[in-house]
Predicted model as a PDB file, atoms N, CA, C, CB and O in Angstrom, pLDDT in the B-factor column:
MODEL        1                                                                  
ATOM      1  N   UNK A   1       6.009   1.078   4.924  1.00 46.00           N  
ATOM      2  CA  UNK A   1       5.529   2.438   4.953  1.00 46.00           C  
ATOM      3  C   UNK A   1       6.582   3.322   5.605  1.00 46.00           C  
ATOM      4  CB  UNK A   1       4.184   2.533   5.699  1.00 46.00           C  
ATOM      5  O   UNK A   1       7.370   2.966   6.481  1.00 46.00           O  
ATOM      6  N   UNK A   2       6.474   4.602   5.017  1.00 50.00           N  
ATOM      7  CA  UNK A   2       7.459   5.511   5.543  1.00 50.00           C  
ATOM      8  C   UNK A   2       7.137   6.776   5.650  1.00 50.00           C  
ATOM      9  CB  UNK A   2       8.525   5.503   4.887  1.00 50.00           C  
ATOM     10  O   UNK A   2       6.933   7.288   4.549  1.00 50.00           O  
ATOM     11  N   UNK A   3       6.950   7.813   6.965  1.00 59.00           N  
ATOM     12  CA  UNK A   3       7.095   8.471   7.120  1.00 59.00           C  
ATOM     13  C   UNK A   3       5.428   9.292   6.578  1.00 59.00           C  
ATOM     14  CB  UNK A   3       8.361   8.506   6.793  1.00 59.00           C  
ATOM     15  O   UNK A   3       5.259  10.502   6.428  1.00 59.00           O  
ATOM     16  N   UNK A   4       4.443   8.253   6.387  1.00 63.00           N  
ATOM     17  CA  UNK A   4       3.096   8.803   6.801  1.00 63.00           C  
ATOM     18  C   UNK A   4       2.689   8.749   5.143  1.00 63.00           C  
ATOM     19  CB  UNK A   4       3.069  10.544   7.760  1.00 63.00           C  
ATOM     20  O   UNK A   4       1.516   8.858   4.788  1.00 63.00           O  
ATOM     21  N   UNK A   5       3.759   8.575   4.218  1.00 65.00           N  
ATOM     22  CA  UNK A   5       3.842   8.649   2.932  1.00 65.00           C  
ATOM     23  C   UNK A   5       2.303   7.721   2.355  1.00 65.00           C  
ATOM     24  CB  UNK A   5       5.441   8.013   2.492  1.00 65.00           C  
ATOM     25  O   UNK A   5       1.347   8.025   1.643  1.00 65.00           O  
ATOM     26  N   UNK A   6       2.720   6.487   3.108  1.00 66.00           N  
ATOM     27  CA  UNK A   6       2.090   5.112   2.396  1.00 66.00           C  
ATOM     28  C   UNK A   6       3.628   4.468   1.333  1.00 66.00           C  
ATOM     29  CB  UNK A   6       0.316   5.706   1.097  1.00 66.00           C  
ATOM     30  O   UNK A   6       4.827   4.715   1.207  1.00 66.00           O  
ATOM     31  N   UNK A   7       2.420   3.394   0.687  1.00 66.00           N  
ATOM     32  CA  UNK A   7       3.772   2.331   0.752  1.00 66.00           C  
ATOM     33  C   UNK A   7       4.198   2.723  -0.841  1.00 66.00           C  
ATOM     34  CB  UNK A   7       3.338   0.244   1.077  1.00 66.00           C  
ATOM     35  O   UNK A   7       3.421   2.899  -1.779  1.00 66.00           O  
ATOM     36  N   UNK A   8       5.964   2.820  -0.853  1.00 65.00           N  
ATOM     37  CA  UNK A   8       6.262   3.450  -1.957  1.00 65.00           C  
ATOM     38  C   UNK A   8       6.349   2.704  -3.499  1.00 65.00           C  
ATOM     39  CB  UNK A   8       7.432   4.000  -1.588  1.00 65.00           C  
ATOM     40  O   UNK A   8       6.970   1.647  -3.392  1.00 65.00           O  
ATOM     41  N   UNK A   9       6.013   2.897  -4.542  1.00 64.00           N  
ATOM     42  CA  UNK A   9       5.896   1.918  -5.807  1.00 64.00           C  
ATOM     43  C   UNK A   9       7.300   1.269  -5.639  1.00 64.00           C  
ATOM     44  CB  UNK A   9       5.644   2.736  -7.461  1.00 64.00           C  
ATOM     45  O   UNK A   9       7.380   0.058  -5.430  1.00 64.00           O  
ATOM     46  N   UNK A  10       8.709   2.264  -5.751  1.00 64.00           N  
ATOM     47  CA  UNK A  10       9.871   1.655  -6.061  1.00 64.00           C  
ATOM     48  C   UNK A  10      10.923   2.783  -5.519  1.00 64.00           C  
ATOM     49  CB  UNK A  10       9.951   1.258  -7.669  1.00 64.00           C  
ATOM     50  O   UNK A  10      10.800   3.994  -5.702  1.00 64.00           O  
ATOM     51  N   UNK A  11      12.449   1.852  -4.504  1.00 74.00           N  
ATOM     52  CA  UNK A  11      12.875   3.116  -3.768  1.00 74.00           C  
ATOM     53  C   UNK A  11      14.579   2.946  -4.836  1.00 74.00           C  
ATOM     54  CB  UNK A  11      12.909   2.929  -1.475  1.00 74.00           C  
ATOM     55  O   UNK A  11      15.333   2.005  -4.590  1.00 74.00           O  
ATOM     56  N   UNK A  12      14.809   3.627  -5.564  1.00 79.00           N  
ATOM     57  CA  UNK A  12      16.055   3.146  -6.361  1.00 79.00           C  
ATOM     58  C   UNK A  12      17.293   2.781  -4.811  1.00 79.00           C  
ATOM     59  CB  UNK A  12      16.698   4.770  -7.734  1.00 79.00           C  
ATOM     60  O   UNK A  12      17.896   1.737  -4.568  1.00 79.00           O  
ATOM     61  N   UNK A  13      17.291   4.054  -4.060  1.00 83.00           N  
ATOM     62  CA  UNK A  13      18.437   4.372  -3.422  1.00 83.00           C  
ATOM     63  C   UNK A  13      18.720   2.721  -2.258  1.00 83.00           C  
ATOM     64  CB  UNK A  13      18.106   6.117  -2.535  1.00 83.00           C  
ATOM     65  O   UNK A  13      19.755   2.252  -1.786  1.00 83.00           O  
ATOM     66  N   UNK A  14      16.819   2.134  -2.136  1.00 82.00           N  
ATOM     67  CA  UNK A  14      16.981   1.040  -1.600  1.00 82.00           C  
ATOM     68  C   UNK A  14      16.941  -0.058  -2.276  1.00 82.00           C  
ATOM     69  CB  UNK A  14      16.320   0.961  -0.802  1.00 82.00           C  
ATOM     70  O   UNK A  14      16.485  -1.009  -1.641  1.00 82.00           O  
ATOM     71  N   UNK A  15      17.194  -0.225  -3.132  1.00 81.00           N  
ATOM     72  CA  UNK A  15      17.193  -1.260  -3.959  1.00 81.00           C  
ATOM     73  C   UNK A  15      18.558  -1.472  -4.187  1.00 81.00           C  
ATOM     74  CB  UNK A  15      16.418  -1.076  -5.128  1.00 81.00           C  
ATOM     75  O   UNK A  15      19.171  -2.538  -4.150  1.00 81.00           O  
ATOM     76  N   UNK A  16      19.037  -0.158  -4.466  1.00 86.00           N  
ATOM     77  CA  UNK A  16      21.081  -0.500  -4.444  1.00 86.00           C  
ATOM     78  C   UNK A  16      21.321  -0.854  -3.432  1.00 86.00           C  
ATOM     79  CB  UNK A  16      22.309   0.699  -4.606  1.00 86.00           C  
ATOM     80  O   UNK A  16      22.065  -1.832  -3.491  1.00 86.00           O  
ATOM     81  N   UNK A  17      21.013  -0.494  -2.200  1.00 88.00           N  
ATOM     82  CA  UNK A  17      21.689  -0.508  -0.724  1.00 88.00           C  
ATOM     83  C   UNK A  17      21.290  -2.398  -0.466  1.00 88.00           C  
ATOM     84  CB  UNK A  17      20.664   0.952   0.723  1.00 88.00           C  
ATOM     85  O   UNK A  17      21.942  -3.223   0.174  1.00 88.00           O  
ATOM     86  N   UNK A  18      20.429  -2.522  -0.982  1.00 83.00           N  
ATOM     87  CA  UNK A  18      19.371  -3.866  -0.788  1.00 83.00           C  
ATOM     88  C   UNK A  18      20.413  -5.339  -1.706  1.00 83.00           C  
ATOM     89  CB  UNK A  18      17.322  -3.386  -1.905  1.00 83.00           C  
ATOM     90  O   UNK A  18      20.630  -6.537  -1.525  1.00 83.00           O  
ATOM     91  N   UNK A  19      20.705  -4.490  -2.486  1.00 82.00           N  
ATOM     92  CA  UNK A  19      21.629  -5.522  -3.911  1.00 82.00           C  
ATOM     93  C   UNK A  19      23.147  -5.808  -3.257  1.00 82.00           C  
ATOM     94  CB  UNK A  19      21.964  -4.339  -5.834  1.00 82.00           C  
ATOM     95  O   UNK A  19      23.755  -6.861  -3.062  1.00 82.00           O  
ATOM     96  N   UNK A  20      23.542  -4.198  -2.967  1.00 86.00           N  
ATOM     97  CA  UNK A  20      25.200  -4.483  -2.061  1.00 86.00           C  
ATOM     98  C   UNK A  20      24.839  -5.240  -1.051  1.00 86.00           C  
ATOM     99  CB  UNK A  20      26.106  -3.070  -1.302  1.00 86.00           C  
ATOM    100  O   UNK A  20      25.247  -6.400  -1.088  1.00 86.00           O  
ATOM    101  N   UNK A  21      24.109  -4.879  -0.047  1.00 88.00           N  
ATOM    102  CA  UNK A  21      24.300  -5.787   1.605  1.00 88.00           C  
ATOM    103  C   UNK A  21      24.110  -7.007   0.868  1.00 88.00           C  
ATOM    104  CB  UNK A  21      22.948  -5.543   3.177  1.00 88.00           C  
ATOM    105  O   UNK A  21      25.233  -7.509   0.907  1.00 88.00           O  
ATOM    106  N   UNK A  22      23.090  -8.078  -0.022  1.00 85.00           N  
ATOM    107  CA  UNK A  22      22.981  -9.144  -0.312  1.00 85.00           C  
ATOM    108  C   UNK A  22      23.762 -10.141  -1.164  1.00 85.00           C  
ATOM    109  CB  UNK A  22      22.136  -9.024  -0.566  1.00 85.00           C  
ATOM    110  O   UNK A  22      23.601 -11.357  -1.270  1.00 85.00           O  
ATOM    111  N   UNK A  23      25.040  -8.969  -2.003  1.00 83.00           N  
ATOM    112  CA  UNK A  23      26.571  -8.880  -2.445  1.00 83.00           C  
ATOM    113  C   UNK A  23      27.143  -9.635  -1.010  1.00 83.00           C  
ATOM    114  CB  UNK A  23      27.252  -6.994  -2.770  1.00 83.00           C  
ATOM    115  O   UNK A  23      27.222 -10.807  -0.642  1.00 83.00           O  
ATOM    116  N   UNK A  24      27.431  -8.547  -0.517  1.00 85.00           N  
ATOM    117  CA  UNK A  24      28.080  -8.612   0.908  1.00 85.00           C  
ATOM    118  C   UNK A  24      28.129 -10.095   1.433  1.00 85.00           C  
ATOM    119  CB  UNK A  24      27.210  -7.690   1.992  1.00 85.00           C  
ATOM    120  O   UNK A  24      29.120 -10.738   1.780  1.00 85.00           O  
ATOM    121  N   UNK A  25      26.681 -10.512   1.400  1.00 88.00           N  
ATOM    122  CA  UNK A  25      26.525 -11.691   2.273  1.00 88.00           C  
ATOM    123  C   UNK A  25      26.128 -12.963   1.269  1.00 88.00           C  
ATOM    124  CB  UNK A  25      25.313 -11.379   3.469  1.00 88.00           C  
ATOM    125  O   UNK A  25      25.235 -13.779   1.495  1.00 88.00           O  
ATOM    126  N   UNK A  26      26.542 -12.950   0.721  1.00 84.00           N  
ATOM    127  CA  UNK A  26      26.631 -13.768  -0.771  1.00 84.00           C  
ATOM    128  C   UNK A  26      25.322 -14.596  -0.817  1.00 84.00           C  
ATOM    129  CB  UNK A  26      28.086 -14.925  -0.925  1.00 84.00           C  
ATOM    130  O   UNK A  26      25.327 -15.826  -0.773  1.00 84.00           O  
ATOM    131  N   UNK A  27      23.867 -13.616  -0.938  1.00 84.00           N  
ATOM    132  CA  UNK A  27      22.382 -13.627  -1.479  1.00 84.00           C  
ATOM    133  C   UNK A  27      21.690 -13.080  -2.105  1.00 84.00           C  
ATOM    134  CB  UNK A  27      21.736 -13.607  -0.970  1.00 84.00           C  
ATOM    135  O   UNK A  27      20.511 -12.726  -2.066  1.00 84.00           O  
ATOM    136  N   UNK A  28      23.259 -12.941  -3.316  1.00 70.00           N  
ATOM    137  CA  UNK A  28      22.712 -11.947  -4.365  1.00 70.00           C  
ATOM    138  C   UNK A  28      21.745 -12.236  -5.475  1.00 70.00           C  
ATOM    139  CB  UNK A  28      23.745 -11.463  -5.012  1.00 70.00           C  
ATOM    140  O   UNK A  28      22.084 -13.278  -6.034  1.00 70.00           O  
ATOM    141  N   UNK A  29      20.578 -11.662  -6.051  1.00 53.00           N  
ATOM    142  CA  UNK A  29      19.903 -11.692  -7.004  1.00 53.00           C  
ATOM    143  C   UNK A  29      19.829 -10.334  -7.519  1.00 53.00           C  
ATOM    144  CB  UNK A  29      18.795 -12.283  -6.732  1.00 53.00           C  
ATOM    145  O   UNK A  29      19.300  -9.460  -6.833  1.00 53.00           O  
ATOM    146  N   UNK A  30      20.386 -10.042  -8.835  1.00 49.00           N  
ATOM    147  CA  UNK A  30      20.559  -8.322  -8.995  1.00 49.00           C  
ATOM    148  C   UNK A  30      19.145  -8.069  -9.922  1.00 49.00           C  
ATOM    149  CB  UNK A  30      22.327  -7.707 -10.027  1.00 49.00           C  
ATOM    150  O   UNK A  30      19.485  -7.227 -10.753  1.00 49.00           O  
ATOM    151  N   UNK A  31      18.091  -8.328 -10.091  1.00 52.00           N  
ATOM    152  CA  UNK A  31      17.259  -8.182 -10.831  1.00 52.00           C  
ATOM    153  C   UNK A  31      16.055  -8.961  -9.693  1.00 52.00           C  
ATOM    154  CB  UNK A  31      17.677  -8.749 -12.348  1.00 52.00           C  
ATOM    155  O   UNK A  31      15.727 -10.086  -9.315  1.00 52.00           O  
ATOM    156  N   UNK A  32      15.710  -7.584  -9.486  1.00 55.00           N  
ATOM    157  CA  UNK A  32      14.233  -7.679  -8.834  1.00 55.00           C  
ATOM    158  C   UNK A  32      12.696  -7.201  -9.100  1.00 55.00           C  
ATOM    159  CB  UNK A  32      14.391  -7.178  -7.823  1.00 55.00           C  
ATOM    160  O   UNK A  32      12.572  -6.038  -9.482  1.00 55.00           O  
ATOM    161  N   UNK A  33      11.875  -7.740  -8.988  1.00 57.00           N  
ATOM    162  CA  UNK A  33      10.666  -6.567  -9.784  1.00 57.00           C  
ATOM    163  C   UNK A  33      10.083  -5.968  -7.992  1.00 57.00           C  
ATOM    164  CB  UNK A  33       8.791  -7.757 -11.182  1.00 57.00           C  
ATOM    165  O   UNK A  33      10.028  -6.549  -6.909  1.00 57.00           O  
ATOM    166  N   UNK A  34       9.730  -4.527  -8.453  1.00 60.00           N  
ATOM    167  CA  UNK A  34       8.926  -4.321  -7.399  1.00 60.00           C  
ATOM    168  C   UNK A  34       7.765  -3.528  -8.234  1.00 60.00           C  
ATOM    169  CB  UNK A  34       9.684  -3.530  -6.117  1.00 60.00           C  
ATOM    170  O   UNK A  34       7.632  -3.349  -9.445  1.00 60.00           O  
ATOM    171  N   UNK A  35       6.702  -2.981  -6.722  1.00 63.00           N  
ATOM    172  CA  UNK A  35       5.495  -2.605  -7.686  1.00 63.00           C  
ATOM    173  C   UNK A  35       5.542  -1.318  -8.951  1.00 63.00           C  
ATOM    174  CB  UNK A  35       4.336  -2.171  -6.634  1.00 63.00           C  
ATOM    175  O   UNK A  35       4.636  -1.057  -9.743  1.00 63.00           O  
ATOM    176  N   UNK A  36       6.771  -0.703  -8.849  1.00 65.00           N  
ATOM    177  CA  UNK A  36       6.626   0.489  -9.592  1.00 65.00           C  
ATOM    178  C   UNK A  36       7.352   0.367 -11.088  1.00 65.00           C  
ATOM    179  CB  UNK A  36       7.244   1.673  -8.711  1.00 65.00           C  
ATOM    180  O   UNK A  36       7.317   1.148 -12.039  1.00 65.00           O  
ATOM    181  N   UNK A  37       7.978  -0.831 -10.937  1.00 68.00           N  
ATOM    182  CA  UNK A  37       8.462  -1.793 -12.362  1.00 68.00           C  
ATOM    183  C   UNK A  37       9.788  -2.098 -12.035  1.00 68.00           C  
ATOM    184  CB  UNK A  37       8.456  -0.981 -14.006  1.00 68.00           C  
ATOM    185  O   UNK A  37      10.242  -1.658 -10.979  1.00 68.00           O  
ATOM    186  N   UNK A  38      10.404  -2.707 -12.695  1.00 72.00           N  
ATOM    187  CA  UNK A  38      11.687  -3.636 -12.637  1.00 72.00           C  
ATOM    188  C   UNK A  38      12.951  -2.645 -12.796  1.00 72.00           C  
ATOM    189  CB  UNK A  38      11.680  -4.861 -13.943  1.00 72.00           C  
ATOM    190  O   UNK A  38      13.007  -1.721 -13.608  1.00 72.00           O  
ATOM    191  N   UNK A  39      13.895  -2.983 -11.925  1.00 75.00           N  
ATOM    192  CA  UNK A  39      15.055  -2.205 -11.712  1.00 75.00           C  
ATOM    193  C   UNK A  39      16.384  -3.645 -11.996  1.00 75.00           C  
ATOM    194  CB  UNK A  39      14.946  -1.342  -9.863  1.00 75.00           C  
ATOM    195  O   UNK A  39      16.254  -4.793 -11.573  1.00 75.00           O  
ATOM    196  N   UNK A  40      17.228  -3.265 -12.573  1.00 80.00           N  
ATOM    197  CA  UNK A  40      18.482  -3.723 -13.016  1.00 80.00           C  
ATOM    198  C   UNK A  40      19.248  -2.946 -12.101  1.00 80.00           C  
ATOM    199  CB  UNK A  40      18.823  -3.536 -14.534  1.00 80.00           C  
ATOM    200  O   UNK A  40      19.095  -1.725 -12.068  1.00 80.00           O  
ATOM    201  N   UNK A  41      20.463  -3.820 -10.981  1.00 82.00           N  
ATOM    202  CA  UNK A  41      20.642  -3.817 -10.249  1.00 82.00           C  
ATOM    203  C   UNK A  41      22.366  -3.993 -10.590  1.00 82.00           C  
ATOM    204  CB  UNK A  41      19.737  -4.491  -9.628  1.00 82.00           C  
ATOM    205  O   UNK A  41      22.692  -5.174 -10.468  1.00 82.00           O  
ATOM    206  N   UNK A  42      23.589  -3.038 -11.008  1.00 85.00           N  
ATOM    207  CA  UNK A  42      24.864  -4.423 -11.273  1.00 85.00           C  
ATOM    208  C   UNK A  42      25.572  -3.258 -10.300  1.00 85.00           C  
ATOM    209  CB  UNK A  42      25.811  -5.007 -13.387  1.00 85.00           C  
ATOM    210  O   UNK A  42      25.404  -2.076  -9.999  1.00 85.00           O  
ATOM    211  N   UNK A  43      26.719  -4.673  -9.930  1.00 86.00           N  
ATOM    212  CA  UNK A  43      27.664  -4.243  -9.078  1.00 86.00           C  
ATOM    213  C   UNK A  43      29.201  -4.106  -9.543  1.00 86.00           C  
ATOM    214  CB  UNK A  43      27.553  -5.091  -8.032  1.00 86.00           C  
ATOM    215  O   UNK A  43      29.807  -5.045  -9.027  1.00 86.00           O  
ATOM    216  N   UNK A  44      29.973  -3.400 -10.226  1.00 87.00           N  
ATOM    217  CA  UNK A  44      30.938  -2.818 -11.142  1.00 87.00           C  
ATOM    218  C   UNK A  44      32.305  -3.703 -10.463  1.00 87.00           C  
ATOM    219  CB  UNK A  44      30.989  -0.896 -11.067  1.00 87.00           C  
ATOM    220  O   UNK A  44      32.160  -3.959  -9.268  1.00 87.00           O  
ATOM    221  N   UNK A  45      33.024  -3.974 -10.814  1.00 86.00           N  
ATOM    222  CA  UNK A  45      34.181  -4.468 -10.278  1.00 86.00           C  
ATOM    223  C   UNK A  45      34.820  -3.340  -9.828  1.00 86.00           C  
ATOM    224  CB  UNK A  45      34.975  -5.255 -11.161  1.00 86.00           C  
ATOM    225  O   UNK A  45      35.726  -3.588  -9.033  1.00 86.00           O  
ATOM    226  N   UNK A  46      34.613  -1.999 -10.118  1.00 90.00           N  
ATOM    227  CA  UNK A  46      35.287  -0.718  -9.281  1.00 90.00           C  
ATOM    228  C   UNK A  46      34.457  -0.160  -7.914  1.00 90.00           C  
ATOM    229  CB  UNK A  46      35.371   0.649 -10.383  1.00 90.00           C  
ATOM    230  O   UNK A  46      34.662   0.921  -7.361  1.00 90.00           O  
ATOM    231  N   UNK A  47      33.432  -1.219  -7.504  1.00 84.00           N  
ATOM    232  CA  UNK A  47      33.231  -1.119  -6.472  1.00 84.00           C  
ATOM    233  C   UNK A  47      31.886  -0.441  -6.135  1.00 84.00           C  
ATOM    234  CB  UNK A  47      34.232  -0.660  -6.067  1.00 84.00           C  
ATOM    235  O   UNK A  47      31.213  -0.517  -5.107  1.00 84.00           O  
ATOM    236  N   UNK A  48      31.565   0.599  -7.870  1.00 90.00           N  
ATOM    237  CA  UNK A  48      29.982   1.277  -7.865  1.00 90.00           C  
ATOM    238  C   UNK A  48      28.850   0.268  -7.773  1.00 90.00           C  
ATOM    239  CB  UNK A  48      29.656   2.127  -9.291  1.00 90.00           C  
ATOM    240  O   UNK A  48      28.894  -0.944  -7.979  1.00 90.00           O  
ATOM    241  N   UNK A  49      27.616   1.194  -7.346  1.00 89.00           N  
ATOM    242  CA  UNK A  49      26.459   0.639  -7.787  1.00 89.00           C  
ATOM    243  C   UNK A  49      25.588   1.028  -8.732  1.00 89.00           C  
ATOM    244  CB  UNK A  49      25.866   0.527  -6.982  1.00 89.00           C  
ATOM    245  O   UNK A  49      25.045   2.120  -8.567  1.00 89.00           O  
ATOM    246  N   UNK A  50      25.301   0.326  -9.782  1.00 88.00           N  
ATOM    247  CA  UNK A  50      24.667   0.893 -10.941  1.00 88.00           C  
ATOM    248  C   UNK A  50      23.624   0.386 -11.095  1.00 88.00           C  
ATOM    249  CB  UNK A  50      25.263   0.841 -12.047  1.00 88.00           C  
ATOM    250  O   UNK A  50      23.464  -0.829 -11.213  1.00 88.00           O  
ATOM    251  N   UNK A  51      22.362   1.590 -11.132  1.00 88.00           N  
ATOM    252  CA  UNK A  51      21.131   1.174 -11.053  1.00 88.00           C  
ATOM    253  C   UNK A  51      20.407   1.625 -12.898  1.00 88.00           C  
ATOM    254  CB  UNK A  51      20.397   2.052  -9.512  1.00 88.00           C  
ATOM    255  O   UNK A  51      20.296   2.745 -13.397  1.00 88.00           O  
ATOM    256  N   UNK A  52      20.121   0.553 -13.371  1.00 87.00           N  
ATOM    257  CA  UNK A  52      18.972   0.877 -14.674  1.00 87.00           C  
ATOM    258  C   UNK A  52      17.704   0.245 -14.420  1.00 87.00           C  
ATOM    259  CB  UNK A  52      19.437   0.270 -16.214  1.00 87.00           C  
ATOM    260  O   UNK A  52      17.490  -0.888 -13.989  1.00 87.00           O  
ATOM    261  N   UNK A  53      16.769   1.295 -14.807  1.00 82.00           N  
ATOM    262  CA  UNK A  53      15.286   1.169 -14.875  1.00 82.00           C  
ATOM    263  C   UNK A  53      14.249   2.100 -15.341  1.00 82.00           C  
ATOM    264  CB  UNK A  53      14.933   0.955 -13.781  1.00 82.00           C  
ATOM    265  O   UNK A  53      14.699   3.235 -15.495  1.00 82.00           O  
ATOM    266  N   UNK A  54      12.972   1.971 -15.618  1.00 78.00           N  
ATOM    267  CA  UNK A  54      12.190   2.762 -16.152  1.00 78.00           C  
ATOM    268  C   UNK A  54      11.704   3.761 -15.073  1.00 78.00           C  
ATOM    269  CB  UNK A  54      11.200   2.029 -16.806  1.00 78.00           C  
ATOM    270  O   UNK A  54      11.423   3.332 -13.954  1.00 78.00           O  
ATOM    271  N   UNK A  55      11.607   4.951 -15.340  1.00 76.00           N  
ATOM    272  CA  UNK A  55      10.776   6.093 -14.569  1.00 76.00           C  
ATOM    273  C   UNK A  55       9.484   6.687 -15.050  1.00 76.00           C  
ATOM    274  CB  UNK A  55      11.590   7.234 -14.444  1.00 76.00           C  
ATOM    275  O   UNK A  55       9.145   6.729 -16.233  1.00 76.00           O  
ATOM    276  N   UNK A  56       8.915   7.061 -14.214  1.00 74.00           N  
ATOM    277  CA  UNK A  56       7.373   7.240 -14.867  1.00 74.00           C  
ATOM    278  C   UNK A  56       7.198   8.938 -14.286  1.00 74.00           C  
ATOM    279  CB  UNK A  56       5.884   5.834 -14.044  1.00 74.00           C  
ATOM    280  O   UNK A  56       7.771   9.195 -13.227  1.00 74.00           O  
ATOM    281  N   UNK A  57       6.611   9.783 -14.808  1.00 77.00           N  
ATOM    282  CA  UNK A  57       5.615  11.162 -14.117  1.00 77.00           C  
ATOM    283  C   UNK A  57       4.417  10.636 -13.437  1.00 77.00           C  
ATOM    284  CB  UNK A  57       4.938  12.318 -15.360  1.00 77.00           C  
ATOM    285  O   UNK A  57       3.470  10.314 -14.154  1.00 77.00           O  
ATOM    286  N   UNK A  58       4.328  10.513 -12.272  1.00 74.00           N  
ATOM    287  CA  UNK A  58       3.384  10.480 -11.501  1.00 74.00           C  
ATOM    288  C   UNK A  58       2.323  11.438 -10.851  1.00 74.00           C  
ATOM    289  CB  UNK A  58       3.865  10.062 -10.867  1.00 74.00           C  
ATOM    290  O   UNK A  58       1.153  11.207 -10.549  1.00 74.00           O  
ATOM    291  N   UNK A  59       3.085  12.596 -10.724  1.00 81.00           N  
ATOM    292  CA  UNK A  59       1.946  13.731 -10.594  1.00 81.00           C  
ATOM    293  C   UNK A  59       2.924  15.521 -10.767  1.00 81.00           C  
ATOM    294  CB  UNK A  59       1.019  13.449  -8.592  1.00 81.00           C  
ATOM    295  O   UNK A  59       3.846  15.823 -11.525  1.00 81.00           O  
ATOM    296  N   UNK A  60       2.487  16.022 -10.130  1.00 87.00           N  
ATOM    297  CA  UNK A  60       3.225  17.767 -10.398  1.00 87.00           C  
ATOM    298  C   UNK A  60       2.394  18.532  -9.734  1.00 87.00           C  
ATOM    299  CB  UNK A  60       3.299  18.500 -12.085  1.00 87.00           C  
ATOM    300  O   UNK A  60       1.166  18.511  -9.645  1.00 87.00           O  
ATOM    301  N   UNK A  61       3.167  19.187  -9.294  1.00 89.00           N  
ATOM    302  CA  UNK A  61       2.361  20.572  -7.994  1.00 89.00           C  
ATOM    303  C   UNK A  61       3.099  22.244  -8.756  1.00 89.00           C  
ATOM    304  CB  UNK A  61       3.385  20.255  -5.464  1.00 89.00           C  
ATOM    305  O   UNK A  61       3.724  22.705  -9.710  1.00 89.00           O  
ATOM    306  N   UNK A  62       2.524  22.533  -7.649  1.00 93.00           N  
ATOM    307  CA  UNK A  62       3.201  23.966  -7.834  1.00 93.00           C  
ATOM    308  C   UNK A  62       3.818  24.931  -6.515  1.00 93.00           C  
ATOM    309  CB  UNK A  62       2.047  24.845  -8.518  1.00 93.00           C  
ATOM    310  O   UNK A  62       3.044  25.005  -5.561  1.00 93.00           O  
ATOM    311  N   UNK A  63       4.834  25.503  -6.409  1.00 89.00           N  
ATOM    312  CA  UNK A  63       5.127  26.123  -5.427  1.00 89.00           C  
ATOM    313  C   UNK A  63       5.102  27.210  -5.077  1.00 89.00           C  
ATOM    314  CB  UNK A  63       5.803  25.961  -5.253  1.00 89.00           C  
ATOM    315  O   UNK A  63       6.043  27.847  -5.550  1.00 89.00           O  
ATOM    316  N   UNK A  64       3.996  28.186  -3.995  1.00 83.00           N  
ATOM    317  CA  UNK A  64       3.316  29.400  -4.366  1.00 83.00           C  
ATOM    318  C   UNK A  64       4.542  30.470  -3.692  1.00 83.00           C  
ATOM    319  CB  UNK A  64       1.558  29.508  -3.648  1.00 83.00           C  
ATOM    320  O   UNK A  64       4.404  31.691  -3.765  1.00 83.00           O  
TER     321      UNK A  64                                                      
ENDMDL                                                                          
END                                                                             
């Protein structure tokens, strides 16, 4: 949980950060499912992190 939110379906930005450190420490698995659906995870020989996966509309507000 974060920040009063509740617990999030799927965090891309942590899922890369999650894929490099486990690069890093050679416990890598680049394909993980979490609850908000499956993210493809690769790590580029130029050093990027490249994230593919499905996105969904979950809701919409308005700003008065």
């Amino acid at each position: 949980m974060g920040r009063g939110s509740g617990i999030t379906m799927a965090c891309g930005t942590g899922a890369c950060a999650s894929v490099k450190a486990a690069a890093l420490n050679d416990m890598l698995d680049a394909k993980r499912p979490m609850q908000g659906g499956d993210l493809t995870i690769e790590l580029a020989n130029n050093g990027h992190v490249l994230m593919q996966g499905t996105a969904s509309y979950i809701c919409h507000g308005e700003l008065a």
